[in-house]
C-alpha positions in Angstrom: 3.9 -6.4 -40.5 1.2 -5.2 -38.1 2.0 -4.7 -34.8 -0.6 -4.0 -31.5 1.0 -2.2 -28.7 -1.0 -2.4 -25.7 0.1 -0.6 -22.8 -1.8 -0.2 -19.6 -1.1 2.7 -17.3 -0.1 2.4 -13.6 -2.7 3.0 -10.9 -3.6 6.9 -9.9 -1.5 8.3 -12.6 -4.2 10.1 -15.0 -2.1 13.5 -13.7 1.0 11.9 -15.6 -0.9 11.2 -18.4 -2.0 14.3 -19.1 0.7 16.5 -18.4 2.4 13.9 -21.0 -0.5 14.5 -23.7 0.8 17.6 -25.6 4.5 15.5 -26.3 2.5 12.6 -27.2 -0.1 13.5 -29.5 2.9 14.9 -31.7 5.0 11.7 -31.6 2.1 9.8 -32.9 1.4 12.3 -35.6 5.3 11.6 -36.6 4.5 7.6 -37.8 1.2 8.5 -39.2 2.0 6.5 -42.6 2.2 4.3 -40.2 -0.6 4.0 -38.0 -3.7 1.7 -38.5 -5.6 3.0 -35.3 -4.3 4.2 -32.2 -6.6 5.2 -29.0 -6.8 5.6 -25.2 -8.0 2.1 -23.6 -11.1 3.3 -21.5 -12.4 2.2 -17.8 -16.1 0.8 -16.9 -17.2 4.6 -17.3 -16.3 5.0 -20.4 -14.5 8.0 -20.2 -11.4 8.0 -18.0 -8.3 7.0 -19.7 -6.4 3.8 -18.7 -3.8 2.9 -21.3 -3.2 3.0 -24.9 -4.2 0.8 -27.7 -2.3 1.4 -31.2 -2.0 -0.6 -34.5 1.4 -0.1 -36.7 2.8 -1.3 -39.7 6.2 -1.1 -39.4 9.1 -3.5 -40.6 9.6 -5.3 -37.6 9.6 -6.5 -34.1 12.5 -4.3 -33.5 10.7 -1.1 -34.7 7.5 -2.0 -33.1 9.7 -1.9 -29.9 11.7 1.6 -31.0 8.6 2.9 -31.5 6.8 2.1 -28.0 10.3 3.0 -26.2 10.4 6.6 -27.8 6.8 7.4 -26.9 6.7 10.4 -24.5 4.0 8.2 -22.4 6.9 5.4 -21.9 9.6 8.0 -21.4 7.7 9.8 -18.9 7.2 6.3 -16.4 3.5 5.7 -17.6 3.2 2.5 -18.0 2.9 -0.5 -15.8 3.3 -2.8 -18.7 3.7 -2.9 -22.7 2.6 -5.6 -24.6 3.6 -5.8 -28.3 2.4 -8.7 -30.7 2.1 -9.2 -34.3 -1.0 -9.0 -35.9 -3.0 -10.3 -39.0 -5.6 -8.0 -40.1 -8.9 -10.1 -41.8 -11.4 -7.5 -41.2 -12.1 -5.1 -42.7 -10.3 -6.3 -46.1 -7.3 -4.6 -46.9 
């Protein structure tokens, strides 16, 4: 099942999220089977970082969960909230 994580960091911490980056980018390259799309949600200027947007199929609600709790981001105190919900994919056609 497909799975969006959405997690929005906490105010004035773009220092945590980088220092965080070089963990990160490896724990996402360890579900890549499993990955659909994953990217940094973006502020009015287009360029500073503000959260995370990733797509996963994984088995289920549970993993979706193991998954966002394991990434360094989480583990570090990123996040001011994590949203997970199931998706349907219509477009484009699998």
């Amino acid at each position: 099942m497909l799975f969006a994580i959405y997690c929005r960091d906490k105010a004035d911490h773009l220092h945590l999220r980088q220092a965080t980056r070089a963990d990160h980018l490896p724990y996402l390259e360890r579900f890549a089977d499993k990955m659909v799309f994953a990217g940094p949600l973006l502020a009015d200027d287009g360029e500073t970082p503000i959260g995370s947007l990733l797509v996963l199929d994984l088995e289920d609600r549970a993993a979706a969960e193991s998954f966002a709790a394991g990434d360094p981001y989480a583990k570090a105190g990123l996040f001011a909230e994590t949203t997970i919900t199931g998706v349907r994919q219509v477009y484009p056609k699998s």
